[in-house]
C-alpha positions as CSV (number, residue, x, y, z in Angstrom):
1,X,0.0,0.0,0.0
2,X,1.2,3.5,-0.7
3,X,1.2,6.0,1.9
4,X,1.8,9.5,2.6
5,X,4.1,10.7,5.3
6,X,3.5,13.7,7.0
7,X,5.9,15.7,10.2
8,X,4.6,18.2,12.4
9,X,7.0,19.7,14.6
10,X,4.3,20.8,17.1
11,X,2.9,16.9,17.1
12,X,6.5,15.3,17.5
13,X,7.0,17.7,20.6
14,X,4.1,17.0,22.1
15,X,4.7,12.7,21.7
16,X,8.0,13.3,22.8
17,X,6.8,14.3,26.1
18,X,4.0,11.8,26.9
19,X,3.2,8.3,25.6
20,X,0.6,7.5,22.9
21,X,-0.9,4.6,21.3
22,X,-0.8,4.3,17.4
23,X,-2.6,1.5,15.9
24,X,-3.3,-0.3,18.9
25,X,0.6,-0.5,19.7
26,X,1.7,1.5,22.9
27,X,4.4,3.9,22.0
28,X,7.1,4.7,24.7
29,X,7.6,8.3,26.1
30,X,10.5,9.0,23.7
31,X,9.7,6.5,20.7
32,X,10.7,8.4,17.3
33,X,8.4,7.3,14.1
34,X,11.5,6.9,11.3
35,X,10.3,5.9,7.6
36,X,13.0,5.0,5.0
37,X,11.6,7.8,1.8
38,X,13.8,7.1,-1.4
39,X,16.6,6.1,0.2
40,X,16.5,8.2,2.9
41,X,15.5,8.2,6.8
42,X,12.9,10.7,8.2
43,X,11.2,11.6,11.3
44,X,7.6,11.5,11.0
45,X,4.4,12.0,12.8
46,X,2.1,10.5,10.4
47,X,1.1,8.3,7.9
48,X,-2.2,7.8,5.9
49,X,-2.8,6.2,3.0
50,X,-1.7,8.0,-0.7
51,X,-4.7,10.5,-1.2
52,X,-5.9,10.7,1.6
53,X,-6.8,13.4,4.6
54,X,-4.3,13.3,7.2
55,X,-6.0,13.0,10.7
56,X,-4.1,15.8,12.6
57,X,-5.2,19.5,12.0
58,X,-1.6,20.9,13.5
59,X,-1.1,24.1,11.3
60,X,2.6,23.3,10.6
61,X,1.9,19.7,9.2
62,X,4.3,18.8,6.5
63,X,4.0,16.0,3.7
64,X,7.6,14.8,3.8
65,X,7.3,11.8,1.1
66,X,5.2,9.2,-0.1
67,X,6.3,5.2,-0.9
68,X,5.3,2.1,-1.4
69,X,6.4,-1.1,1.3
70,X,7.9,1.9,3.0
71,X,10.8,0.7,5.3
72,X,9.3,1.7,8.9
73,X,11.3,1.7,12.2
74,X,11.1,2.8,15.7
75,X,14.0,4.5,17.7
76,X,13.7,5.0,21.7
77,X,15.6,8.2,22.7
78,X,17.1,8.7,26.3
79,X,15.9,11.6,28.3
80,X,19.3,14.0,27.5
81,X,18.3,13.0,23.7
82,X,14.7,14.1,24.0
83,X,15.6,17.1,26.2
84,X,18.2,18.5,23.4
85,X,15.4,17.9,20.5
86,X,12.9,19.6,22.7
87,X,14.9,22.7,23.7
88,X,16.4,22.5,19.5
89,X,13.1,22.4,17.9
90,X,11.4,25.1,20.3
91,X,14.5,27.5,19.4
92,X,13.6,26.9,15.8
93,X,9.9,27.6,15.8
């Protein structure tokens, strides 16, 4: 299935700080959402399928790609990691 990969930076602050559930799996305080688009590895903070609405209405949502059999992986960050990307991406808003 083909999907399209959106990043908001809003969204992946806010999951960064508390857990969520995606799909019935429980995501870890700290789990980043990596997808493997044309070779290369990105953050994202959601997928739908190709076409489609995304669900989140965050003002600063992003299409970042869109694939096929998308190469999909989860990375767990430790607290100093999550703290720098916090304190980074709130400097950069």
């Amino acid at each position: 299935m083909e999907e399209d990969f959106y990043f908001s930076k809003k969204q992946f602050i806010r999951d960064l700080m508390m857990p969520k559930r995606i799909g019935g799996l429980m995501m870890k305080r700290g789990d980043v959402s990596l997808a493997k688009i044309n070779g290369v590895w990105k953050k994202y903070t959601e997928s739908v399928p190709k076409g489609r609405k995304p669900l989140s209405s965050n003002n600063d949502l992003v299409l970042i790609g869109s694939g096929k059999d998308v190469e999909i992986e989860r990375e767990q960050l430790s607290q100093e990691q999550i703290k720098s990307l916090i304190i980074g991406l709130e400097n950069n808003c």
